[in-house]
C-alpha positions as CSV (number, residue, x, y, z in Angstrom):
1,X,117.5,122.2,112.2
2,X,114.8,124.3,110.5
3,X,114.2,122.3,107.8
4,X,114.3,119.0,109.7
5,X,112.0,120.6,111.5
6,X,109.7,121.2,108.1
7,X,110.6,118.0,106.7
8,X,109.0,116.4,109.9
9,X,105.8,118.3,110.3
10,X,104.8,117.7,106.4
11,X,105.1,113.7,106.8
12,X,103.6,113.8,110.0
13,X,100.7,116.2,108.9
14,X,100.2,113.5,106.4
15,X,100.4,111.0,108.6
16,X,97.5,112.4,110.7
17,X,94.9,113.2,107.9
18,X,95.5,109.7,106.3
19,X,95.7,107.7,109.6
20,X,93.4,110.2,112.0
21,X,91.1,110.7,109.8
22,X,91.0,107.1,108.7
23,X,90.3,105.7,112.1
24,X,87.6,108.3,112.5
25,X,86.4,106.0,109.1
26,X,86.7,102.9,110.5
27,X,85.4,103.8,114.1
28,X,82.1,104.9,112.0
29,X,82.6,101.9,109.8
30,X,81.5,103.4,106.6
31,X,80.8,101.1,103.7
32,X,84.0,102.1,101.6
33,X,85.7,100.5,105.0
34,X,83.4,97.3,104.6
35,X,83.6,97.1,101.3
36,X,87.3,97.4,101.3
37,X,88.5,95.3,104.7
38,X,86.1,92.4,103.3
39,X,87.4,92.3,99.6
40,X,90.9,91.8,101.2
41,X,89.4,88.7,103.4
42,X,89.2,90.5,107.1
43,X,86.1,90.2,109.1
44,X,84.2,92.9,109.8
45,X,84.7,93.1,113.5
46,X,88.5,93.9,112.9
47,X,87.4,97.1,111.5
48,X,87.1,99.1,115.5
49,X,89.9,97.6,116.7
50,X,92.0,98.7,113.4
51,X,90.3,102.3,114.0
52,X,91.1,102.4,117.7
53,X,94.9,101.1,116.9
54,X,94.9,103.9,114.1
55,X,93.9,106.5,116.0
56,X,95.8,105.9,119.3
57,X,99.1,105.8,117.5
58,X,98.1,109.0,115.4
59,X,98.0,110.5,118.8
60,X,100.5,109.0,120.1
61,X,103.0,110.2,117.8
62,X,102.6,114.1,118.4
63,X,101.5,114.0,122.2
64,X,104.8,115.5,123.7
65,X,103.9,113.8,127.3
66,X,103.8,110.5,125.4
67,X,107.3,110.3,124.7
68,X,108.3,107.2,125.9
69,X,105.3,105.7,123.9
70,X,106.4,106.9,120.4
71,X,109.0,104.6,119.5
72,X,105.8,101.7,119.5
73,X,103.3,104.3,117.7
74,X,105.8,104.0,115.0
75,X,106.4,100.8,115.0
76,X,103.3,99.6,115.0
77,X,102.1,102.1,112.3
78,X,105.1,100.5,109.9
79,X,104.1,97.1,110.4
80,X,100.1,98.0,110.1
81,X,101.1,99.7,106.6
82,X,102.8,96.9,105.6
83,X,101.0,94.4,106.4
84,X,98.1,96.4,104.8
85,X,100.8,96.1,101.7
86,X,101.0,92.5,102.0
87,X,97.6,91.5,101.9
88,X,96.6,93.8,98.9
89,X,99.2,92.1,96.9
90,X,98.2,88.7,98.0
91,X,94.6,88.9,96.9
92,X,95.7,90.4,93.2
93,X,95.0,94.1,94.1
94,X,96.7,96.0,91.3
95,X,99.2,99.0,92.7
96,X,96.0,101.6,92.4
97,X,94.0,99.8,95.1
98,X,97.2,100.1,97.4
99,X,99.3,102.9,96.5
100,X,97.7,105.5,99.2
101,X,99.3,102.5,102.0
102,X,102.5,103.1,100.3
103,X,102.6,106.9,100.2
104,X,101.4,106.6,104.1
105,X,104.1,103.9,104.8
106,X,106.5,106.2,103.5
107,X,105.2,109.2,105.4
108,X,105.6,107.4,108.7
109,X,109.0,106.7,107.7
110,X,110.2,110.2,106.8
111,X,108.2,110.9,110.1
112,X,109.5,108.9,112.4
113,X,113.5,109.3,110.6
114,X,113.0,113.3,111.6
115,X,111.9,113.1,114.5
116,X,115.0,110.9,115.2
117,X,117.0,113.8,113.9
118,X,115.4,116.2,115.5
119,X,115.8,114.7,119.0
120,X,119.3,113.9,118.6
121,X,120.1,117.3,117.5
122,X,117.9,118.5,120.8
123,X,120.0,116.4,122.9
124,X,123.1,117.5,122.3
125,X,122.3,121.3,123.3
């Protein structure tokens, strides 16, 4: 349990700094944001409503009273990440211009796997 425990915390710490702290980046729209969202082919207005999406399923994922919500955090945090994945491949991004998306894709998915584990092994005590 301990080390589920560990496992969990470590991707979901990541999770937060690169997803928390990257709506924080969009909600100020800073130019590496513009310069990035446009080179993919995304309008700038998309860049708030990414940050707000970012940063409500951030939360949404460690707010115990939000329970019920975390399932969707998750879920839409996946698809974000991949999608992210898609569309840098599609414009000819080579893997360094995408491989933070992948590391944070895979951090959501160790995060979200432990906290499967963690709640399963809560439930049967």
């Amino acid at each position: 349990m301990k080390s589920n425990k560990i496992i969990y915390w470590i991707a979901t710490i990541i999770v937060l700094l690169f997803v928390g702290l990257g709506s924080i980046a969009d909600l100020l729209q800073i130019d590496a944001i513009k310069q990035s969202i446009t080179a993919i082919g995304f309008p700038l207005y998309v860049i708030p409503f990414f940050g707000v999406l970012k940063l409500l399923g951030s939360l949404t994922i460690v707010i115990p009273a939000l329970k019920r919500l975390k399932e969707g955090a998750y879920a839409g945090l996946f698809f974000y990440f991949i999608g992210a994945t898609y569309c840098h491949i599609v414009v000819g991004d080579s893997i360094d211009k995408y491989a933070i998306v992948l590391i944070i894709l895979s951090a959501v998915i160790v995060s979200y796997i432990y906290a499967q584990k963690i709640e399963r092994i809560t439930a049967k005590k």
